[in-house]
Structures are given as structure tokens and as C-alpha cells.
C-alpha positions in Angstrom: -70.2 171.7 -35.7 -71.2 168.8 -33.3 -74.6 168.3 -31.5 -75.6 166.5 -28.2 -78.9 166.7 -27.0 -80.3 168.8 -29.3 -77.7 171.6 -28.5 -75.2 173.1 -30.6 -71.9 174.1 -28.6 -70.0 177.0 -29.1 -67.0 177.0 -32.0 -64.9 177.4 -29.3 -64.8 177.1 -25.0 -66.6 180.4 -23.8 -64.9 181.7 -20.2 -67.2 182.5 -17.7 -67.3 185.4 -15.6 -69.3 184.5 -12.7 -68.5 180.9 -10.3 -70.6 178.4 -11.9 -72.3 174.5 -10.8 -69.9 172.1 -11.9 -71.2 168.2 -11.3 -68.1 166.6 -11.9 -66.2 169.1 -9.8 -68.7 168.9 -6.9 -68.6 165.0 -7.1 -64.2 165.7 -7.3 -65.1 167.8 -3.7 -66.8 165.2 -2.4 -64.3 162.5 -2.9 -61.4 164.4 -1.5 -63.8 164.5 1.8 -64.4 161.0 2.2 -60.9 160.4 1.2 -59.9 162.6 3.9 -62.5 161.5 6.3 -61.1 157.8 5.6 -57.7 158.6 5.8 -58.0 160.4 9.5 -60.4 157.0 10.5 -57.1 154.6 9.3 -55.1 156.5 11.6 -57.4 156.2 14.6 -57.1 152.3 14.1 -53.2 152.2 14.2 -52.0 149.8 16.7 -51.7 151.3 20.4 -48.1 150.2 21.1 -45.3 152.6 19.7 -48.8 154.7 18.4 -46.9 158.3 17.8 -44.4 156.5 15.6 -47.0 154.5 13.6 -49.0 158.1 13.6 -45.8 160.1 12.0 -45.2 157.5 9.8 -48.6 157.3 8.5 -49.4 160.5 8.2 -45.7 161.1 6.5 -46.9 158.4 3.7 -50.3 160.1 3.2 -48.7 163.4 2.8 -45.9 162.2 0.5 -48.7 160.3 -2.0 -51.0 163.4 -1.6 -48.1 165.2 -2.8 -46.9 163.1 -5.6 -50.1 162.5 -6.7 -50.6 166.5 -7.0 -47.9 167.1 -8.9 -48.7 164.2 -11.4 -52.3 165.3 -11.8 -51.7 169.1 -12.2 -48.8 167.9 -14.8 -51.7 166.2 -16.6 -53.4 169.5 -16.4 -55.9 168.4 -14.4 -56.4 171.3 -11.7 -59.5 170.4 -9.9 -58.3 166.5 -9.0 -54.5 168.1 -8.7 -55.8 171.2 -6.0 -57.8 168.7 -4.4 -54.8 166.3 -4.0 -52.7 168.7 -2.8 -55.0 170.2 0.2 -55.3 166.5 1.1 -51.6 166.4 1.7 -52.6 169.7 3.6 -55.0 167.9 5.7 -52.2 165.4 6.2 -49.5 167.7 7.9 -51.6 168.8 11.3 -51.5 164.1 11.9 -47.7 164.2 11.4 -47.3 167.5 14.0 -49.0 165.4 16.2 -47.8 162.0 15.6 -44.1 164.0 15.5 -45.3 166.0 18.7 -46.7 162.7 20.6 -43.0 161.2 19.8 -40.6 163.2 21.8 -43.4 163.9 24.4 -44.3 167.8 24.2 -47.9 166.9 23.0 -50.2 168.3 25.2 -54.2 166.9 25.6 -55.2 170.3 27.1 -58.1 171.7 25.4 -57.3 174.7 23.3 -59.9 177.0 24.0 -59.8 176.4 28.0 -56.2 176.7 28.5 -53.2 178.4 26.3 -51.7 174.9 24.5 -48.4 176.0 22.6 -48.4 172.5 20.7 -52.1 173.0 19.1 -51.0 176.5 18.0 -47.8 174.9 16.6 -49.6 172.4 14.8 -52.0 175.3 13.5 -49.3 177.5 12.7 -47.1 174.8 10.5 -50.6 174.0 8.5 -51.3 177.1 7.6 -48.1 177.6 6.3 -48.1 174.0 4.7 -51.1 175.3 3.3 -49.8 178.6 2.1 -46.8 176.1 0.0 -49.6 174.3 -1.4 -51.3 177.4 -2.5 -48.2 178.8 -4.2 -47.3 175.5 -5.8 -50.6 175.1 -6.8 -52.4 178.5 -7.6 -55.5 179.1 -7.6 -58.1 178.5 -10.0 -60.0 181.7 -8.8 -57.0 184.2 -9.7 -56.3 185.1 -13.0 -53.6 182.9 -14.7 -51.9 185.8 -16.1 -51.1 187.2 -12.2 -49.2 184.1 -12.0 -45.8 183.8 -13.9 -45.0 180.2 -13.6 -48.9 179.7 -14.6 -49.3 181.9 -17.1 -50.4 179.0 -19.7 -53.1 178.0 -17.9 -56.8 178.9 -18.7 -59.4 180.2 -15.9 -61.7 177.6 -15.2 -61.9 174.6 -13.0 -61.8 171.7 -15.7 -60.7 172.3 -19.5 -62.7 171.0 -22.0 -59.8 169.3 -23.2 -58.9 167.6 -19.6 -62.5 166.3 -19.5 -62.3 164.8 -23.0 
């Protein structure tokens, strides 16, 4: 049996019941924000002619690497970079509504909570269910892996010993 730190670990990984603080996972968290964050700030600097093309097209890359990237990682069985990945390409779809919106001139600047804007609740209605795919494509690491057939091999919890080693 191997020792670190003066602690013997258990013959085998224990599941855990109850959510639990995971460093690394928090630290995974925090990078998906700041790689949101940054992604949203490249946008913003795109140049101002022909801006909802260079917006769509933008976002459309983001989305299609956040995707890509999601599948690879969650085929490498890692589920807490590979979820993470794939809400990025999430947070990606409402930039290309926009930028897709902005192009054939239906976007509207109106403020949603002063007047009724049909493009802001078409742009929150195609996320959500973007983020619904994502969900089903994904699963989610709170759920039981057995109440999810194309799952069904994965274990409940966030990061497998064996992805970490």
C-alpha cells in the first residue's frame, strides 16, 4: 500500500456521497471564466468595419474549438476540463445570435427589461437550448451514471483518480 504524507490511502477510490472541495476542479472553474471573460474581451476589439461578420465568424470559431475540444477531453475521460469546455462553446452561441442577428439587421439595442425585444429572447431562447445539447452530450457529473445509457461506464465523481494520474 503506498504512503504520502504520512497517510495511507484506501485499497481502492472510495465514492463520496455528499459534494465535496476539489482544488484542482475549482482552479479548472476558474480558468473556464477567464477563458470566457477573455474570449468575450477579443470580440469587443474586432475591427468596426464589416463588425457583425467578424462577430459571427468569431464567435463560430470559438464555438467550433470549444466543441472539439469537448469531445476530445471527455474522450480522454476527462469530465471536469471536457464539461467545462463544452459550456464554453455554450457561452459562445448567444456572440454568434448576435453577430448572425447584427448581419441581416434584425438586431435590436432596445433594452430588454424596458421594452419587449424579440431578438434578446431569441438569442436566450437558442442558448438555452444550445445548452440543453450540451447537457445531453455531456451529462452531468451530479446524476448518477447508471440513469444515463450512453454513460453508463462512467464513475460519479468529478475527476478519476486515474484521469488525475
Amino acid at each position: 500500500m503506498e504512503e504520502r504524507a504520512g497517510v495511507v490511502l484506501p485499497p481502492e477510490p472510495v465514492e463520496r456521497e455528499q459534494p465535496r472541495m476539489d482544488p484542482p476542479n475549482v482552479l479548472w472553474f476558474a480558468g473556464a471564466y477567464a477563458i470566457a471573460l477573455g474570449s468575450y474581451a477579443l470580440l469587443q476589439t474586432l475591427p468596426d468595419t464589416e463588425k457583425s461578420v467578424w462577430i459571427l465568424l468569431a464567435a463560430v470559431a470559438f464555438l467550433l474549438a470549444y466543441g472539439i475540444a469537448a469531445q476530445l477531453l471527455l474522450k480522454a475521460s476527462w469530465w471536469v476540463p471536457g464539461g467545462l469546455a463544452a459550456a464554453l462553446a455554450v457561452a459562445m452561441v448567444p456572440a454568434a445570435c448576435i453577430g448572425f442577428l447584427r448581419l441581416i439587421g434584425v438586431w435590436s439595442s432596445d433594452f430588454p427589461l424596458t421594452d419587449i425585444n424579440g431578438s434578446a429572447i431569441a438569442v436566450a431562447f437558442v442558448t438555452a437550448a444550445a445548452g440543453l445539447v450540451a447537457y445531453w452530450a455531456t451529462g452531468s457529473p451530479f446524476s448518477s451514471p447508471s440513469s444515463s445509457p450512453q454513460f453508463s461506464s462512467r464513475r460519479n465523481c468529478w475527476l478519476s483518480r486515474e484521469a488525475a494520474l
